[in-house]
C-alpha positions as CSV (number, residue, x, y, z in Angstrom):
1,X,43.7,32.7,68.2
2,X,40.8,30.7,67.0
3,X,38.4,29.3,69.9
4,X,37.3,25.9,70.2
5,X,33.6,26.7,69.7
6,X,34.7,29.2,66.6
7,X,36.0,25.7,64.5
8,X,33.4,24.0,65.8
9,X,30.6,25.7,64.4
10,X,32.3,26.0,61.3
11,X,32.6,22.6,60.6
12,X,28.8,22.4,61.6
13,X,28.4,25.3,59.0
14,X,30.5,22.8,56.4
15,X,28.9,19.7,57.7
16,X,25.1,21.4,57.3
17,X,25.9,22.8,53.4
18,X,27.5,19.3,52.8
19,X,24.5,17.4,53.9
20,X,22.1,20.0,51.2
21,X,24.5,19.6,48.7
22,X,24.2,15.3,48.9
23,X,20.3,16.1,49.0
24,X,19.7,18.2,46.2
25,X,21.9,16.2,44.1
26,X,20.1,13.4,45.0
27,X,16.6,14.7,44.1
28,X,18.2,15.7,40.6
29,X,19.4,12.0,40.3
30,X,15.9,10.9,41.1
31,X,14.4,13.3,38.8
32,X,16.5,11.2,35.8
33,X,14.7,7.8,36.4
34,X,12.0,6.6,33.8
35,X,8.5,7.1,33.9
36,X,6.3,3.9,33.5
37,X,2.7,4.8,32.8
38,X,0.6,2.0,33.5
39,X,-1.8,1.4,31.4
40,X,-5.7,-0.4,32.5
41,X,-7.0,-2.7,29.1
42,X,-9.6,-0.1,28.8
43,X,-7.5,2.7,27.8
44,X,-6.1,3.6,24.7
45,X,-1.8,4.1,24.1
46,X,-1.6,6.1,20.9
47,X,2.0,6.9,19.0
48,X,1.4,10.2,18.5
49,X,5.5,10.2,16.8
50,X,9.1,9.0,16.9
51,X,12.0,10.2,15.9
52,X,15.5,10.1,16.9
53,X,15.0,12.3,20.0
54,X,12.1,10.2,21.5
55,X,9.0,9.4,21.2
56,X,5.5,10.9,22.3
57,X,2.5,9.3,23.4
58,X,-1.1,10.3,24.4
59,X,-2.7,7.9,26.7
60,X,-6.7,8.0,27.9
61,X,-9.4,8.7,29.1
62,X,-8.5,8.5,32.4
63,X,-11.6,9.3,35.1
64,X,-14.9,9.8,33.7
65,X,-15.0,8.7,29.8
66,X,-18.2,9.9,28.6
67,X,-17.7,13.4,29.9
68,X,-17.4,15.8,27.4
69,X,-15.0,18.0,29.6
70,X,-11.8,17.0,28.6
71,X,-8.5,18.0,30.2
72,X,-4.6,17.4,28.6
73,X,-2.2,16.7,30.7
74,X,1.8,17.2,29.5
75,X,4.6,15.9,31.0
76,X,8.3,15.1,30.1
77,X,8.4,18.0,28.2
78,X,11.7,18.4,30.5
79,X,13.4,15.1,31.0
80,X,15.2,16.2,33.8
81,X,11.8,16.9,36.2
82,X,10.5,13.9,36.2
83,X,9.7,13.5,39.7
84,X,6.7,16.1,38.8
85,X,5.2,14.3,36.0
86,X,5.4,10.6,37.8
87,X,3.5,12.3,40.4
88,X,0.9,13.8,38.6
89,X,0.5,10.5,36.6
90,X,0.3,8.9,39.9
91,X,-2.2,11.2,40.9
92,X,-4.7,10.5,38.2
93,X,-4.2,6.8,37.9
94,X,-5.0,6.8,42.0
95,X,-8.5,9.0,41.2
96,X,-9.3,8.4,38.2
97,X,-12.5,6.1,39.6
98,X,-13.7,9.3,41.0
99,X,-12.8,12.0,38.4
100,X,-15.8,13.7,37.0
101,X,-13.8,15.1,34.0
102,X,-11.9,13.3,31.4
103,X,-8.1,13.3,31.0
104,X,-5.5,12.2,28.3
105,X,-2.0,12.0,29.4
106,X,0.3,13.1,26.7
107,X,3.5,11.8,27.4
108,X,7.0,12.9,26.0
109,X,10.2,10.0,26.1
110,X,13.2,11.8,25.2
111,X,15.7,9.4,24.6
112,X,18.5,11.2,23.0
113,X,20.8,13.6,25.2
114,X,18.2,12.8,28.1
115,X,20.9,13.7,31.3
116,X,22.0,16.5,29.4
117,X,20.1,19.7,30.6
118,X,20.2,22.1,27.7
119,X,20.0,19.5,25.0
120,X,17.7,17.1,26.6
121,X,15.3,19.9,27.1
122,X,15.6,21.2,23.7
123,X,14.9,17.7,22.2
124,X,12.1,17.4,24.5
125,X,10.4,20.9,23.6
126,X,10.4,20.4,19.9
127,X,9.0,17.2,20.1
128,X,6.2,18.4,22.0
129,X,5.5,20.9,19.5
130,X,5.4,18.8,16.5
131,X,3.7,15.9,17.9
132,X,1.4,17.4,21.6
133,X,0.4,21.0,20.0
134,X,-0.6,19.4,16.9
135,X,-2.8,16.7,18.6
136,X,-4.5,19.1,21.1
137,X,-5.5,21.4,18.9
138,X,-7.6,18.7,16.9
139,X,-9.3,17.2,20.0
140,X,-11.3,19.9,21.7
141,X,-9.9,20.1,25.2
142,X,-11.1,22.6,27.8
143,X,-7.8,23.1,29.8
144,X,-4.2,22.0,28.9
145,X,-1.9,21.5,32.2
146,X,2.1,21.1,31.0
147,X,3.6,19.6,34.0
148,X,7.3,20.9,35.4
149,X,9.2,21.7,38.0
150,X,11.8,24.4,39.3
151,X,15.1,24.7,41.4
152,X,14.1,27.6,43.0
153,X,16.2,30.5,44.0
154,X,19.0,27.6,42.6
155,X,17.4,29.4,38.8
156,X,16.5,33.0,40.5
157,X,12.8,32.0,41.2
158,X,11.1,33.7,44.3
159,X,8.6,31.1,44.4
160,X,8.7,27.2,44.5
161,X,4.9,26.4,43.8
162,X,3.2,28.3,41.2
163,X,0.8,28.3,38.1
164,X,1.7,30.4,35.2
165,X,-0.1,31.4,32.1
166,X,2.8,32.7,29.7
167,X,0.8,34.5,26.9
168,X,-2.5,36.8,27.2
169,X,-5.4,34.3,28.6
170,X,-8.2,35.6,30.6
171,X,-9.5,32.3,30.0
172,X,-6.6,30.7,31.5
173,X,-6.1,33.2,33.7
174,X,-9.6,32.8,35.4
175,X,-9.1,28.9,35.8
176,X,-5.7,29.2,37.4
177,X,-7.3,31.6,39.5
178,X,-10.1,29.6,40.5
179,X,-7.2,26.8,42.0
180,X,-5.1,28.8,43.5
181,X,-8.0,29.8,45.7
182,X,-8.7,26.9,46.9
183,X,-4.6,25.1,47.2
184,X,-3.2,27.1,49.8
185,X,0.7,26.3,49.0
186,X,-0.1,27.5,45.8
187,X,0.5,30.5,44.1
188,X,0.1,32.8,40.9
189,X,4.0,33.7,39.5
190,X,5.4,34.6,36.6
191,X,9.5,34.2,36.6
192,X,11.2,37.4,35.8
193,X,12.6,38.4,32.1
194,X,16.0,36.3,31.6
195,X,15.1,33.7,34.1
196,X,11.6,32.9,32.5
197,X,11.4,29.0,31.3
198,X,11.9,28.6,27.5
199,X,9.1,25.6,26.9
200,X,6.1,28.0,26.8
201,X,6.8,28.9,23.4
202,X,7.4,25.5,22.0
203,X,4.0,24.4,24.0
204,X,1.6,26.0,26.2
205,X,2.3,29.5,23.8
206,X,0.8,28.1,20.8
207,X,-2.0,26.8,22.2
208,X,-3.1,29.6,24.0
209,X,-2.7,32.0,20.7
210,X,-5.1,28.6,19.3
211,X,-7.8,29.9,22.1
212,X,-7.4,26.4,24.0
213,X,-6.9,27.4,27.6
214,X,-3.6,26.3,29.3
215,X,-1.8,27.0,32.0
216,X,2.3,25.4,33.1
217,X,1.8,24.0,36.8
218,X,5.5,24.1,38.3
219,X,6.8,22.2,41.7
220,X,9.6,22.5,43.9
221,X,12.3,19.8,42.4
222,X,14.0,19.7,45.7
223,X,11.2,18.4,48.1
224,X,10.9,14.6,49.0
225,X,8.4,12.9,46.7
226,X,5.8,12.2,48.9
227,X,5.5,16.4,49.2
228,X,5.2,16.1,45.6
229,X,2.4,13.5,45.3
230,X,0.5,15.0,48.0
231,X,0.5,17.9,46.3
232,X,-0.4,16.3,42.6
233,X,-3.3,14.6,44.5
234,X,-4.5,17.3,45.8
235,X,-4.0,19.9,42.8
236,X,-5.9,16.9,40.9
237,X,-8.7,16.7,42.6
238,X,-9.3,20.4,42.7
239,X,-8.8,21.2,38.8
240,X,-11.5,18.4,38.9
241,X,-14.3,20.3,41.1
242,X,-14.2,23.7,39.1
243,X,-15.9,25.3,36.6
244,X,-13.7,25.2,33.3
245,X,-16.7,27.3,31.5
């Protein structure tokens, strides 16, 4: 026979994996909101492309506009993450006053299959390929950041936090290794064979094998925004205080 206190703990059990279930899927229904950047009368909004599958933008400089180090920053790239990319937009307009570097936010809209996670990121990898890769490798940028984020051990990940440099780098290498030692929730990972992402070859792949140096910076999708922005601000600020060279 069952005991009282046996049924009730299960139905805490139940009640626990419920309340996590609500959670994450409302973090994922955050993640699917729009990103507005807002734009100051003294930057520049270029159409970088449109098609069909959404459109692509590059927007800057942001923080210091005369400095000749100059920093891409990608996001949308995976419509589904968006939390990570408002944050880091949020991050840099809050700083940009202070930034010694310069930054141009390129900014990927899909519009077409947008809640649909295979196709959405599909669409939203090739048009950063035809439209970001082109346009960075033209303008001379020290470091290239391609903003996402992760679910985790939800997708077989052992870590939440992490910088990654998909392709042979010791450029990029050295620079992600120079923020990681100074962010301490931050780490160096690179997701195993069959569970590695797939946008490094439309994106952050090419541009390495260009010799631009560029690293993917992945959050957790699951933690409350503000964990998010607080990180962004502080990940922000520290890619701005190193050495690029």
């Amino acid at each position: 026979m069952v005991s009282i206190s046996s049924k009730l703990l299960v139905l805490v059990t139940m009640a626990v994996l419920l309340c996590s279930v609500i959670v994450n899927q409302q973090y994922a229904m955050d993640n699917k909101q729009n990103i507005e950047i807002k734009t100051p009368q003294t930057l520049e909004t270029q159409v970088l492309g449109s098609t069909g599958k959404g459109t692509v933008t590059k927007t800057g400089p942001y923080g210091n506009p005369n400095s000749t180090r100059k920093i891409a920053i990608i996001v949308g790239v995976h419509p589904l993450e968006a939390n990570a990319h408002r944050a880091i937009i949020e991050s840099i307009l809050n700083n940009s006053k202070s930034l010694k570097n310069s930054y141009y936010i390129y900014s990927i809209d899909v519009t077409e299959n947008t809640d649909d996670y295979k196709n959405g990121r599909i669409n939203g990898q090739q048009l950063a390929n035809k439209y970001v890769v082109s346009d960075i490798k033209k303008n001379h940028f020290e470091l290239v950041i391609d903003v996402h984020s992760n679910r985790g051990k939800d997708t077989g990940y052992k870590e939440n936090r992490f910088l990654s440099v998909p392709a042979k780098s010791n450029k990029s290498k050295s620079i992600a290794s120079k923020i990681i030692k100074e962010i301490s929730w931050l780490v160096y990972y690179i997701p195993p064979n069959g569970k590695d992402p797939k946008s490094p070859k439309y994106v952050t792949v090419p541009l390495i094998n260009s010799k631009i140096p560029s690293i993917v910076y992945e959050t957790y999708m699951y933690e409350p925004y503000g964990t998010t922005l607080a990180h962004a601000n502080e990940f922000i600020k520290t890619v701005d205080s190193i050495k690029l060279k």
